[in-house]
Backbone atoms as SQL, in Angstrom:
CREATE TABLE atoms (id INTEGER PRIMARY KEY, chain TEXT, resi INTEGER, resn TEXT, atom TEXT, x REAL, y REAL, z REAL);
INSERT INTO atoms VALUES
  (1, 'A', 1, 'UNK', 'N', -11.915, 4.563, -5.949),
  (2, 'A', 1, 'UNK', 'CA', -10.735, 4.849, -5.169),
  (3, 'A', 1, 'UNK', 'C', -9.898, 5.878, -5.909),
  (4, 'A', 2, 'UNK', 'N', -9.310, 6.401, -5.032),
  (5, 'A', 2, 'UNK', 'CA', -8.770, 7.826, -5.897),
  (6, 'A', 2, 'UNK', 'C', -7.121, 7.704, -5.068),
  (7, 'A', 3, 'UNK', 'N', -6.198, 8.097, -5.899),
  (8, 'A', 3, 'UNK', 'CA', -4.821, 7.781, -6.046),
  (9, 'A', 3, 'UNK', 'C', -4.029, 8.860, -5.006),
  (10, 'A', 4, 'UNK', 'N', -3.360, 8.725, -3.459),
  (11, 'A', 4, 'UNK', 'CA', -3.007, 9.943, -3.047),
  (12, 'A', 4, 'UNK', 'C', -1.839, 10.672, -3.843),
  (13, 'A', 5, 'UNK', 'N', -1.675, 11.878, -3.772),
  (14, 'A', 5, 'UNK', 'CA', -0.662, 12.865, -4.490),
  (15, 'A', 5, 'UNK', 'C', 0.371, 13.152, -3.727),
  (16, 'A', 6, 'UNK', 'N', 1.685, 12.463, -4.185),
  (17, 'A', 6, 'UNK', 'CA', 2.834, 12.190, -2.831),
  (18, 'A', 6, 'UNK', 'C', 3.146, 13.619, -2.667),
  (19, 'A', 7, 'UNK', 'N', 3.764, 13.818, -0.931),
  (20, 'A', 7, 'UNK', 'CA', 3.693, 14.920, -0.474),
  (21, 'A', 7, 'UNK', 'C', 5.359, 14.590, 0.085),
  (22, 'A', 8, 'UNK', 'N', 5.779, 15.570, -0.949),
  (23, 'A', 8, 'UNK', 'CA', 7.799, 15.324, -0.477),
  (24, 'A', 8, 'UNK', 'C', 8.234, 16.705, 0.028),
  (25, 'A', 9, 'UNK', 'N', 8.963, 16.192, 0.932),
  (26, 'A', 9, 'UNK', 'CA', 9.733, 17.877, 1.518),
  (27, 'A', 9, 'UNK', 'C', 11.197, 17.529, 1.292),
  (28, 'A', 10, 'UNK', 'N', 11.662, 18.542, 1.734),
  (29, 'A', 10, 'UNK', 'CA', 13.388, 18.270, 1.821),
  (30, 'A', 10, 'UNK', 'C', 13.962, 17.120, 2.561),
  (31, 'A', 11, 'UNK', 'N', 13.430, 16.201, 3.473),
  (32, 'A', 11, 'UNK', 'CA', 13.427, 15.325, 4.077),
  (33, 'A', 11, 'UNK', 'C', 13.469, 14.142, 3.598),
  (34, 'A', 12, 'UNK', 'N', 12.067, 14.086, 3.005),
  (35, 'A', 12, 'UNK', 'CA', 11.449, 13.011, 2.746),
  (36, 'A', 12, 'UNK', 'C', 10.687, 12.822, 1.595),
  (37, 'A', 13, 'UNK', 'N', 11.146, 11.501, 0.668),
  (38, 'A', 13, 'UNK', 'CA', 10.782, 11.710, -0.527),
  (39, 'A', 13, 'UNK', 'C', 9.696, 10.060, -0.540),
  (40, 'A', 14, 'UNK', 'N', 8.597, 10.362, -1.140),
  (41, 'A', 14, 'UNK', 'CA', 7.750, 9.033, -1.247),
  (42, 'A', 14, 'UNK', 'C', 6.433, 10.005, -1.270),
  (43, 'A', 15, 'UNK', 'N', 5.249, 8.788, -0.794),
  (44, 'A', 15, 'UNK', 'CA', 4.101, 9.144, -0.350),
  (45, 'A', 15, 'UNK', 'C', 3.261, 8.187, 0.377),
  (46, 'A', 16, 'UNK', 'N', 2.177, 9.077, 1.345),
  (47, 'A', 16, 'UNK', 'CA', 1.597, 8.513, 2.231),
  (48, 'A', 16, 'UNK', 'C', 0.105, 8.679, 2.174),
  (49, 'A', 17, 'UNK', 'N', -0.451, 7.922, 3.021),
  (50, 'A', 17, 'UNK', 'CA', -2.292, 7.618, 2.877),
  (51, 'A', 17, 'UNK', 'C', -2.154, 7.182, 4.704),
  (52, 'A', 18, 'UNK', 'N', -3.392, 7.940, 4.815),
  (53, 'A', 18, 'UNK', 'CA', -3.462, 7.722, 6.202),
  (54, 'A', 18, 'UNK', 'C', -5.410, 7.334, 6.584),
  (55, 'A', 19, 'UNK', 'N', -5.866, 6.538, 6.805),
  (56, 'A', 19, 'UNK', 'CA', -7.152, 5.973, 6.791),
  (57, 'A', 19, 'UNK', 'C', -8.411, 6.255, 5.905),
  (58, 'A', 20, 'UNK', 'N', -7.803, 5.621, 4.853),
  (59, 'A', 20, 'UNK', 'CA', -8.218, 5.488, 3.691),
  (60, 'A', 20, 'UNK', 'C', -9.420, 4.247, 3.347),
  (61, 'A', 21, 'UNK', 'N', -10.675, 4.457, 3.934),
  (62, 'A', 21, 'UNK', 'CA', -11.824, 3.719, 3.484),
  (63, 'A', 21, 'UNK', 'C', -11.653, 3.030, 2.541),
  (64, 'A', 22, 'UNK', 'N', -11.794, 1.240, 2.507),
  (65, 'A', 22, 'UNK', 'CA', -11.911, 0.426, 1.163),
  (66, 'A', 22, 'UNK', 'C', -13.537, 0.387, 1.099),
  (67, 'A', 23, 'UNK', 'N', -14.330, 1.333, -0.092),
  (68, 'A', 23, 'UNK', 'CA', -16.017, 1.391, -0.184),
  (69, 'A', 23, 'UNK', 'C', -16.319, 0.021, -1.432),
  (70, 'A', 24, 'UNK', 'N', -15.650, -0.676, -1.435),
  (71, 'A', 24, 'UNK', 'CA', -15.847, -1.701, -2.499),
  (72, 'A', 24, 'UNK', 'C', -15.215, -3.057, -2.115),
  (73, 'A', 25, 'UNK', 'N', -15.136, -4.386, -2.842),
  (74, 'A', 25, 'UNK', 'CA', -14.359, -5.531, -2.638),
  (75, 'A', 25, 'UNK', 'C', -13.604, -5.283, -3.950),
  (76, 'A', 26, 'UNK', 'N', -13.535, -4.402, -4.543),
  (77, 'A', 26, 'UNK', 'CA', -12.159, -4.498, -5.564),
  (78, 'A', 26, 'UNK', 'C', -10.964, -4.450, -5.021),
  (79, 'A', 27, 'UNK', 'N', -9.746, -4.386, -5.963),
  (80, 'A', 27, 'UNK', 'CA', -8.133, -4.732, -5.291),
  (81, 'A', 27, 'UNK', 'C', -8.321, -3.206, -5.894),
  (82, 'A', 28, 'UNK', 'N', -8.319, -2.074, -4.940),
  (83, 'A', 28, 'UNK', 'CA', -7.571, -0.828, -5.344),
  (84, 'A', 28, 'UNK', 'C', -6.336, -0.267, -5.063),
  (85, 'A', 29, 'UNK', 'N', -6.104, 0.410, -5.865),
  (86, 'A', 29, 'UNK', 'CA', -5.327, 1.474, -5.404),
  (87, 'A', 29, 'UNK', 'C', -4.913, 1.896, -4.513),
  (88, 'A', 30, 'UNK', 'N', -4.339, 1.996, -3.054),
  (89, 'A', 30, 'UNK', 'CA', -4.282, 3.094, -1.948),
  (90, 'A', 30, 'UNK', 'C', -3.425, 4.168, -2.031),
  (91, 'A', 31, 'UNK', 'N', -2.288, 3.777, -2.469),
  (92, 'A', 31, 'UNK', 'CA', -1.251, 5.121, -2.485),
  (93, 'A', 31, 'UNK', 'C', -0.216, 4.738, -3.555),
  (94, 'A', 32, 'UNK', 'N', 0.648, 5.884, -4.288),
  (95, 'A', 32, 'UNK', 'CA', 1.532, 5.511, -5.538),
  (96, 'A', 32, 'UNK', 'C', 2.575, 6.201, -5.621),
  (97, 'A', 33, 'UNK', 'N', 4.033, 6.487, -5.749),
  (98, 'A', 33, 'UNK', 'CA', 4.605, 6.931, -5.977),
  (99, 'A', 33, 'UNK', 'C', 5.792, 6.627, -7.080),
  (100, 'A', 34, 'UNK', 'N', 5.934, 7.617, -7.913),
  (101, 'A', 34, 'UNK', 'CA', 6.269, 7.127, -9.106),
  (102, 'A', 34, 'UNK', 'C', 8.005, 7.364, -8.637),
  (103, 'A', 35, 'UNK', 'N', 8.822, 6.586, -8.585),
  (104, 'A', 35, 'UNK', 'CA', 10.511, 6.976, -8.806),
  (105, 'A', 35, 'UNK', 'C', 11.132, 7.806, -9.670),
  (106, 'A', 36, 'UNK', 'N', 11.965, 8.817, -9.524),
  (107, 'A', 36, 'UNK', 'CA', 12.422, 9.351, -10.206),
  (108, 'A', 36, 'UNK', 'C', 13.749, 9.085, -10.943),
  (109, 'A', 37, 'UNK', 'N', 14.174, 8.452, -10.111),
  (110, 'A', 37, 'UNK', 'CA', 15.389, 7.663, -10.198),
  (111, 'A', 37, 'UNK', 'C', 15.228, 5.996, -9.480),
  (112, 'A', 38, 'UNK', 'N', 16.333, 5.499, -9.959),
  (113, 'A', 38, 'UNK', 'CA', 16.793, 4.290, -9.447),
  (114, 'A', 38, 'UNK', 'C', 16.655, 4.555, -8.055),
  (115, 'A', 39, 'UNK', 'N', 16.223, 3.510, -7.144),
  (116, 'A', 39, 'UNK', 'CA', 16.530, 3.761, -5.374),
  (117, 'A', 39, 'UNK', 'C', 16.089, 2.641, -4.644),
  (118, 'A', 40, 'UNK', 'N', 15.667, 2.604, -3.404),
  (119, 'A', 40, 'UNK', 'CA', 15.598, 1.610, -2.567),
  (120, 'A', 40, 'UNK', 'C', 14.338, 2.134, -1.910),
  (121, 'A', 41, 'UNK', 'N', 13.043, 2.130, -1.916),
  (122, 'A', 41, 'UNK', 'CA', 12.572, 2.063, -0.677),
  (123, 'A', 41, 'UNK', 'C', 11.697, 1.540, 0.098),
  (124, 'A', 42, 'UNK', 'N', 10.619, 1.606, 1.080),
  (125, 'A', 42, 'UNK', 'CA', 10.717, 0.787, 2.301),
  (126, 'A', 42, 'UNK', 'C', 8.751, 1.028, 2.147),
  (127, 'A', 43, 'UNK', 'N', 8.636, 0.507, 2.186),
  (128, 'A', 43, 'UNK', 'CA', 6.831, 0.007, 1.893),
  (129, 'A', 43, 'UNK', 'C', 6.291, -0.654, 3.116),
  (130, 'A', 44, 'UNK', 'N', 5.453, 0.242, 4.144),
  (131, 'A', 44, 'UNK', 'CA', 4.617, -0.557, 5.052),
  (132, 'A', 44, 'UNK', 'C', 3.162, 0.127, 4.647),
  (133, 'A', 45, 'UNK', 'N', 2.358, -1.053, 5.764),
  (134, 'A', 45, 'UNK', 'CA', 1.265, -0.716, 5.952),
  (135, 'A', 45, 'UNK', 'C', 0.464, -0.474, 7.243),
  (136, 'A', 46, 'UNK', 'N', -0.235, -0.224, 7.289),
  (137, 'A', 46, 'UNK', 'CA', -1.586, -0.639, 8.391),
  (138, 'A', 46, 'UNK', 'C', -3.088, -0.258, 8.238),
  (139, 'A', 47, 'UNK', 'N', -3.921, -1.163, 8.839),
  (140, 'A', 47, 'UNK', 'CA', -4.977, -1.004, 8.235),
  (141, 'A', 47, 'UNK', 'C', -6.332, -1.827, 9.477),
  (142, 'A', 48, 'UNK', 'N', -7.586, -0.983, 10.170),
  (143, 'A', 48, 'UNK', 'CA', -7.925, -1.390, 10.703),
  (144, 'A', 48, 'UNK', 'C', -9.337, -2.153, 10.135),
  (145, 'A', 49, 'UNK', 'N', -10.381, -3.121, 10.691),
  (146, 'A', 49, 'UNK', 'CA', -11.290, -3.331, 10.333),
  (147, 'A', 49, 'UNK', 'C', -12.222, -3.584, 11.375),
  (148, 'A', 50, 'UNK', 'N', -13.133, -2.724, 10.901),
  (149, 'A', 50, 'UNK', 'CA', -14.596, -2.352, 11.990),
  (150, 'A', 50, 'UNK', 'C', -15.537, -3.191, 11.950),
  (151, 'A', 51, 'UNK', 'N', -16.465, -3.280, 12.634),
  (152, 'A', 51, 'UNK', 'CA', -17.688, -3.778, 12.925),
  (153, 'A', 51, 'UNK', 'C', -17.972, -5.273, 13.090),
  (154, 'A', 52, 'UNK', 'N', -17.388, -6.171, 11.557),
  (155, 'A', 52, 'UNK', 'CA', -17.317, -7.638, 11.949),
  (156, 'A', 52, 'UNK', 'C', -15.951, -8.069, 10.770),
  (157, 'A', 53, 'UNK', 'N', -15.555, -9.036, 11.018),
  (158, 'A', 53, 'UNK', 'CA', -15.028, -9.629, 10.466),
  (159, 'A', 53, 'UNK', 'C', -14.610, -9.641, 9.125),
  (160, 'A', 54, 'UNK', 'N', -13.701, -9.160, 8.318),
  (161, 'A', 54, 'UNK', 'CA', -13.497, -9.731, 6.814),
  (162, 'A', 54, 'UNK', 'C', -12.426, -10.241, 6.558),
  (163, 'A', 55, 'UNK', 'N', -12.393, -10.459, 4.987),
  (164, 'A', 55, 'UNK', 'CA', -10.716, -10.925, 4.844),
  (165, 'A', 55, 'UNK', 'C', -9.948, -9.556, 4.107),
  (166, 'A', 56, 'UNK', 'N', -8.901, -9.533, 3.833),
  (167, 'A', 56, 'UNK', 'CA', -8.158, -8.294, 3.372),
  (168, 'A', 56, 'UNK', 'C', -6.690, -8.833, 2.946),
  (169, 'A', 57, 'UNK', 'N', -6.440, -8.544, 1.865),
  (170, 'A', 57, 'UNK', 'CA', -5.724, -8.437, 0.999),
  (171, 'A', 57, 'UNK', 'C', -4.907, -7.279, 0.625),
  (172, 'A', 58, 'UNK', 'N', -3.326, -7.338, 1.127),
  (173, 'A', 58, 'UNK', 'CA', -2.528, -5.447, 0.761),
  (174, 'A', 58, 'UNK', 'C', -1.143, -6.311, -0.050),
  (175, 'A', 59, 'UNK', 'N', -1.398, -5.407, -1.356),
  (176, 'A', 59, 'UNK', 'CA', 0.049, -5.880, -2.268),
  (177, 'A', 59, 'UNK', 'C', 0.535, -4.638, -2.460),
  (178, 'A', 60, 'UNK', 'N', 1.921, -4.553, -3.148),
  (179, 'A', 60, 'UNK', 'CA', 2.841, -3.849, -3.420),
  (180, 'A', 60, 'UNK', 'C', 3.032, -4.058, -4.981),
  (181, 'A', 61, 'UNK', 'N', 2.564, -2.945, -6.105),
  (182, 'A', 61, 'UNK', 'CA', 2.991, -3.353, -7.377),
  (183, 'A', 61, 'UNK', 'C', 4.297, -2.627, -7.489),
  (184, 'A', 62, 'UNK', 'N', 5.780, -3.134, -8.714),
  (185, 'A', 62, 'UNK', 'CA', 6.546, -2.277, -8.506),
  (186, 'A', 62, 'UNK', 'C', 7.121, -3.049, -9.792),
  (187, 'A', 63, 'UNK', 'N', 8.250, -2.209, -10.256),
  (188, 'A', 63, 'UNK', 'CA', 9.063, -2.624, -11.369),
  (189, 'A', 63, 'UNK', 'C', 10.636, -2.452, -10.669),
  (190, 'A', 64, 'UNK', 'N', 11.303, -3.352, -10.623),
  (191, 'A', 64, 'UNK', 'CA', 12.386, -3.468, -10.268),
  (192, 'A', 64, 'UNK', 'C', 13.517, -3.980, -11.548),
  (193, 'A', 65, 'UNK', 'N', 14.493, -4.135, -11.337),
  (194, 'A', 65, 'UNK', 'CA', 15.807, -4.125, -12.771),
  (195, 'A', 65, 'UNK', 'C', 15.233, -5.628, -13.369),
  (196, 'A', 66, 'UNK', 'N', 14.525, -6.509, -12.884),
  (197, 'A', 66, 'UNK', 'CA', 13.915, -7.660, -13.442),
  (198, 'A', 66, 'UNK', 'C', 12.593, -7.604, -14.288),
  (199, 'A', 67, 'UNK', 'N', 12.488, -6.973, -14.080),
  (200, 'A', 67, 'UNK', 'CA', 10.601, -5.900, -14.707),
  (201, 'A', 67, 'UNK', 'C', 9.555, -6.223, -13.074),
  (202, 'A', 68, 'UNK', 'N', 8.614, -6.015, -13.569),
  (203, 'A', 68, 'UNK', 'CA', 7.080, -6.059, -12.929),
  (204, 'A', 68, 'UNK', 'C', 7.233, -6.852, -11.669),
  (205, 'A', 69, 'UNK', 'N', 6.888, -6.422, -10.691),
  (206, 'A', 69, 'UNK', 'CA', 6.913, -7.491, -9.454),
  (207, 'A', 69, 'UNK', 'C', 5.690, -7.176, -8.564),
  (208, 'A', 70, 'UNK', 'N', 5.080, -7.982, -8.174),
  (209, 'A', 70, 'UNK', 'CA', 4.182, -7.779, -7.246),
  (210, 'A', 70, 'UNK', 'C', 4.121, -8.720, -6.168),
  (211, 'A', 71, 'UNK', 'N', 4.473, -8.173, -4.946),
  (212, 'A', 71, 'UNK', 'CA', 4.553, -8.453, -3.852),
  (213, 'A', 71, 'UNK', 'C', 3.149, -8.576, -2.552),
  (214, 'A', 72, 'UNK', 'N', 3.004, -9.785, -1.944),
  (215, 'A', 72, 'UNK', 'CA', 1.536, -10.006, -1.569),
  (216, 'A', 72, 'UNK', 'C', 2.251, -9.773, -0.059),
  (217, 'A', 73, 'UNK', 'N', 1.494, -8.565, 0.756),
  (218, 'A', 73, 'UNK', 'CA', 1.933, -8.141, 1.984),
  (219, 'A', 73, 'UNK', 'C', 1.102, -9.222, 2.918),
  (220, 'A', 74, 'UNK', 'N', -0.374, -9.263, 2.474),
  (221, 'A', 74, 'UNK', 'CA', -1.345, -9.730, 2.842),
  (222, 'A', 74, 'UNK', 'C', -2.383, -10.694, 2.057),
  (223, 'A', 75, 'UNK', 'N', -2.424, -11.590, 2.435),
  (224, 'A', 75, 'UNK', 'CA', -3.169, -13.043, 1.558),
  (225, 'A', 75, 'UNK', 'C', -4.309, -13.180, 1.680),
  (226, 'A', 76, 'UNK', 'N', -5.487, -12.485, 1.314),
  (227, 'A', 76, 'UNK', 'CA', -6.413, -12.587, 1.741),
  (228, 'A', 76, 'UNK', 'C', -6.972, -13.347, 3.135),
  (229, 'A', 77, 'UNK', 'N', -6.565, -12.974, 4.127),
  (230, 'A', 77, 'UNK', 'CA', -6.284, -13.302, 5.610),
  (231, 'A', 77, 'UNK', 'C', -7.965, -13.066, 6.033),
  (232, 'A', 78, 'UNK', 'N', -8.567, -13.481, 6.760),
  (233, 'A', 78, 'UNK', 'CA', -9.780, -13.378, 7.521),
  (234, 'A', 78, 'UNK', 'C', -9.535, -12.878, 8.607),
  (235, 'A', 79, 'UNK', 'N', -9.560, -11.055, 8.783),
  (236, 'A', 79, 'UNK', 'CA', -9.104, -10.480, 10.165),
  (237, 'A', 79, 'UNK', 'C', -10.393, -10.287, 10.860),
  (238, 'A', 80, 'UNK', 'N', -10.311, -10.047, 12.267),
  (239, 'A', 80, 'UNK', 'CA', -11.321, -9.924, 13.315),
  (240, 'A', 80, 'UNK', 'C', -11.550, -8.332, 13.336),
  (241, 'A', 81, 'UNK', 'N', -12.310, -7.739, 14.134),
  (242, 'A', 81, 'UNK', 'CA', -12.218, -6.658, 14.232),
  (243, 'A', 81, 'UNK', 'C', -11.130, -6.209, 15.567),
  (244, 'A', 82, 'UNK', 'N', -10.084, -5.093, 14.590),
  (245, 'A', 82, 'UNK', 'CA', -8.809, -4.543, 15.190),
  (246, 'A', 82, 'UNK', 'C', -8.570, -4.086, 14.453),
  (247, 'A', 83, 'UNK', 'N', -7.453, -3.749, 14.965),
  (248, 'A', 83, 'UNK', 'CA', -5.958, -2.785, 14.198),
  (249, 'A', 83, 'UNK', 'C', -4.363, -3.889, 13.677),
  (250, 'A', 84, 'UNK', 'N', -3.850, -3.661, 12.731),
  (251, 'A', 84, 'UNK', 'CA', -2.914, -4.552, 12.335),
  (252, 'A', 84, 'UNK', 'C', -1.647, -3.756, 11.477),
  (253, 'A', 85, 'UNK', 'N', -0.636, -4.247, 11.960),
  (254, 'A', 85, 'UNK', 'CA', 0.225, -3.561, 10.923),
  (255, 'A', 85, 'UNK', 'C', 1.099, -4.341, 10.630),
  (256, 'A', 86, 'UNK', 'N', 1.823, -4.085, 9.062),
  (257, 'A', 86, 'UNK', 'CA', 1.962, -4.859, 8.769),
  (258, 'A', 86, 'UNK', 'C', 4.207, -4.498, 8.245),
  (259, 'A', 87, 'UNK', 'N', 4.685, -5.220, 8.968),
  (260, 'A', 87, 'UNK', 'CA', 6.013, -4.639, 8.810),
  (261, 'A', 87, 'UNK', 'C', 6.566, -4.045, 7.862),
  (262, 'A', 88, 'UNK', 'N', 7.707, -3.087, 7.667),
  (263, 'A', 88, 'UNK', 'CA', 8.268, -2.256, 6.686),
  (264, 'A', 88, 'UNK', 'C', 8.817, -3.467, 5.777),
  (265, 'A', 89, 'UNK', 'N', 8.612, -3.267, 4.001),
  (266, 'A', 89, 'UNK', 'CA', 9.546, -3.998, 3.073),
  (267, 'A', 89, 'UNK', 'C', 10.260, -3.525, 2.654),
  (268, 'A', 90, 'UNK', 'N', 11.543, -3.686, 1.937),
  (269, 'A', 90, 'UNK', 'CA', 12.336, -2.870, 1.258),
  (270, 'A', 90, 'UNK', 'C', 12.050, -3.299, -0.164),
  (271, 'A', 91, 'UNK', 'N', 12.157, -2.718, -1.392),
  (272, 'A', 91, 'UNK', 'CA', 11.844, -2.918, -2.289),
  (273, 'A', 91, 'UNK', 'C', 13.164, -1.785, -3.487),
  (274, 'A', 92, 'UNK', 'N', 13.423, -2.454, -4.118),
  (275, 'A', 92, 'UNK', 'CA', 14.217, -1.617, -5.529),
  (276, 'A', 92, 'UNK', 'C', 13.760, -1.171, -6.232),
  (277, 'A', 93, 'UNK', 'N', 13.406, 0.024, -6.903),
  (278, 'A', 93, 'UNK', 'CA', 12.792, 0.216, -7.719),
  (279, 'A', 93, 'UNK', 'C', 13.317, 1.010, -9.107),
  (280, 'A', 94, 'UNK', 'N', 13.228, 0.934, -10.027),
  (281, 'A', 94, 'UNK', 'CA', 13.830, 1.496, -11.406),
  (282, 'A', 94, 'UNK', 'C', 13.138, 3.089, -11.433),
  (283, 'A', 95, 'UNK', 'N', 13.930, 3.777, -12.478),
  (284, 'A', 95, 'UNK', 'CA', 13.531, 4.766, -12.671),
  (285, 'A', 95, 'UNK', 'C', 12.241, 5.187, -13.499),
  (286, 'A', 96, 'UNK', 'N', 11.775, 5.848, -13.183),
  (287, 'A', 96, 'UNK', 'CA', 10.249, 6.360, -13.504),
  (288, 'A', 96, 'UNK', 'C', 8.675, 5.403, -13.554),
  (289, 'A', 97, 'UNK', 'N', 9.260, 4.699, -12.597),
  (290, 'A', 97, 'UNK', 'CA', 8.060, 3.312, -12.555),
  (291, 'A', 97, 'UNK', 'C', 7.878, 3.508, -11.198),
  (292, 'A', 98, 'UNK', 'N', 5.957, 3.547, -11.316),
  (293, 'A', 98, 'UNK', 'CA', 5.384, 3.306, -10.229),
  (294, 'A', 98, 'UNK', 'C', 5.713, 2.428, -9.531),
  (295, 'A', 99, 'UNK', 'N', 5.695, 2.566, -7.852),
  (296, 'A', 99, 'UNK', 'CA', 5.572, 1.933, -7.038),
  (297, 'A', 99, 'UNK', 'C', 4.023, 1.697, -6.285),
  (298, 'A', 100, 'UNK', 'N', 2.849, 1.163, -6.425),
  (299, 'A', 100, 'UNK', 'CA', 1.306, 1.092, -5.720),
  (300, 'A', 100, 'UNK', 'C', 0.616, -0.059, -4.977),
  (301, 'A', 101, 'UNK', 'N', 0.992, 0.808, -3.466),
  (302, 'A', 101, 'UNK', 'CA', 0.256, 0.024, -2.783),
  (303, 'A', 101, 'UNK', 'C', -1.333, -0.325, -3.018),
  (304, 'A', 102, 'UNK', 'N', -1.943, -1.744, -2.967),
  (305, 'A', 102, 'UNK', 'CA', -3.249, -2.278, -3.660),
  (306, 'A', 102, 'UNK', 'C', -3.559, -2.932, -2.082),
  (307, 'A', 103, 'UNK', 'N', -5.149, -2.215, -1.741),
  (308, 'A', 103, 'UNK', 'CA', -5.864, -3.054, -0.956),
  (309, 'A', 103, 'UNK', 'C', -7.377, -3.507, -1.730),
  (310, 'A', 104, 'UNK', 'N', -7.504, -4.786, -1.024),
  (311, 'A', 104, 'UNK', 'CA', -8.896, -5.355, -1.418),
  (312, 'A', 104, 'UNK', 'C', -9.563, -5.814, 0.287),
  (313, 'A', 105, 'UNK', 'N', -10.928, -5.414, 0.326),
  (314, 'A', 105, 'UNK', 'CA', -11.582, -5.928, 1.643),
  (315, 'A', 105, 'UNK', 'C', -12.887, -6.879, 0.906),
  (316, 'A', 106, 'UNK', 'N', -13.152, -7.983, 1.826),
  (317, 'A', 106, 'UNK', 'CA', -14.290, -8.899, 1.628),
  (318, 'A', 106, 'UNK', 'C', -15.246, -8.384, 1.444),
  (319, 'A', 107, 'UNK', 'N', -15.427, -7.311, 2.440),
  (320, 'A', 107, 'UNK', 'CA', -16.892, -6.331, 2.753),
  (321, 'A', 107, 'UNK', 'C', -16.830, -4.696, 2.682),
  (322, 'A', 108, 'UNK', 'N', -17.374, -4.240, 1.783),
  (323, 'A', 108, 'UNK', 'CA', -16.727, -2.922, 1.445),
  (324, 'A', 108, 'UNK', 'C', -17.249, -2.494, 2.648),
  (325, 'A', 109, 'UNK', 'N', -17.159, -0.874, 3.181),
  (326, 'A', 109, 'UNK', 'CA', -16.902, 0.084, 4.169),
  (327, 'A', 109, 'UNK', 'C', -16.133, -0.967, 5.749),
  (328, 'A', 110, 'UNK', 'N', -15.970, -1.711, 5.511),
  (329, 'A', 110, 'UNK', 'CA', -15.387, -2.477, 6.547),
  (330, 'A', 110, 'UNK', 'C', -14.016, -2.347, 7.071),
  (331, 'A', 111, 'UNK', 'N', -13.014, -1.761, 6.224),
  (332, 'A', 111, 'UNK', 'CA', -11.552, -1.625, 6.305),
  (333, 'A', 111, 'UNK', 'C', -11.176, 0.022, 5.989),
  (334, 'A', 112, 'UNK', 'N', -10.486, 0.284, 6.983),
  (335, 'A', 112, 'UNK', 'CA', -9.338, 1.435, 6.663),
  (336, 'A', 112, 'UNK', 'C', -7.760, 1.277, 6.626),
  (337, 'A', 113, 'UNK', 'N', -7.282, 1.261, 5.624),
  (338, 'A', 113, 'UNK', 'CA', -5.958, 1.363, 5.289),
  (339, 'A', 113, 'UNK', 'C', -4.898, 2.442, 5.359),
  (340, 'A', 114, 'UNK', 'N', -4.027, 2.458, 5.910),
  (341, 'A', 114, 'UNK', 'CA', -2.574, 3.781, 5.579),
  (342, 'A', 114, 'UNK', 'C', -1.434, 3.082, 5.231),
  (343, 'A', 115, 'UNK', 'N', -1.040, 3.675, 4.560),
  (344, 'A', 115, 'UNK', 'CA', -0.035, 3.305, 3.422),
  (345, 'A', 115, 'UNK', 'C', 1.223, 3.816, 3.694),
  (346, 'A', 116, 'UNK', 'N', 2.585, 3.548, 3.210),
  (347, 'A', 116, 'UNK', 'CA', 3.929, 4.439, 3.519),
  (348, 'A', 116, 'UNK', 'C', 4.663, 4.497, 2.233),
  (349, 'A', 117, 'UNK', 'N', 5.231, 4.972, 1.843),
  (350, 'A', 117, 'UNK', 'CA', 6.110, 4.476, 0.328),
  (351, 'A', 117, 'UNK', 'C', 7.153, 5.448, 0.945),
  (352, 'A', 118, 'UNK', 'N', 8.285, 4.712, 1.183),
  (353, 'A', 118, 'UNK', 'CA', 9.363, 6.067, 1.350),
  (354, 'A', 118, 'UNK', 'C', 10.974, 5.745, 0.872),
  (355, 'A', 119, 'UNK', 'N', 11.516, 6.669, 0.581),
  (356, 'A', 119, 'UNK', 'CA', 12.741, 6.228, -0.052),
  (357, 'A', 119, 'UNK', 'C', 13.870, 6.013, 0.816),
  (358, 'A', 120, 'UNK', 'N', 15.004, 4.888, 1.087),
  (359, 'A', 120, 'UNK', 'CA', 15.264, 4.425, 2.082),
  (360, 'A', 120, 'UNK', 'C', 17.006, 4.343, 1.857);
């Protein structure tokens, strides 16, 4: 799994992943954005799964003014085949600490994930 490279304009500061193949059952990586500052922002997901059935797993790693937090969007859930999304979080985050969304699928090529990280 390979890490997307956040794409900020004058607008909009974070980064995004937009159907992003899980080819393994590891907990990877999907998308990361590192803070530059102290801020607030807003972490969704969505993520479909093809052909049959797996379970899937989407966390949020992050460091907030308490240290290290990791947040479980998704519990290793047993989804059907569809589409799912999964509501916006807000999250705090400290300065110069990653924020990385982590998916894991039961059955690798089975799941596509998109990711949001945006500052809120």
């Amino acid at each position: 799994m390979s890490v997307v490279i956040p794409t900020i304009d004058d607008d909009d500061v974070g980064a995004s992943v937009v159907e992003l193949g899980l080819a393994d059952t590891n907990l990877d990586p999907v998308v990361s954005y590192t803070a530059p500052t102290a801020a607030l922002f807003l972490v969704s997901a969505y993520f479909r799964v093809v052909t049959a059935s797996t379970t899937v797993t989407i966390q949020v790693a992050y460091t907030d003014a308490g240290g290290a937090q990791t947040t479980v969007l998704v519990n290793g859930v047993s989804e059907a085949v569809g589409s799912y999304h999964v509501s916006g979080i807000p999250l705090a985050s400290v300065a110069g600490a990653a924020i990385t969304v982590q998916a894991q699928a039961g059955t690798a090529n089975q799941v596509f994930v998109s990711a949001s990280i945006r500052q809120g």
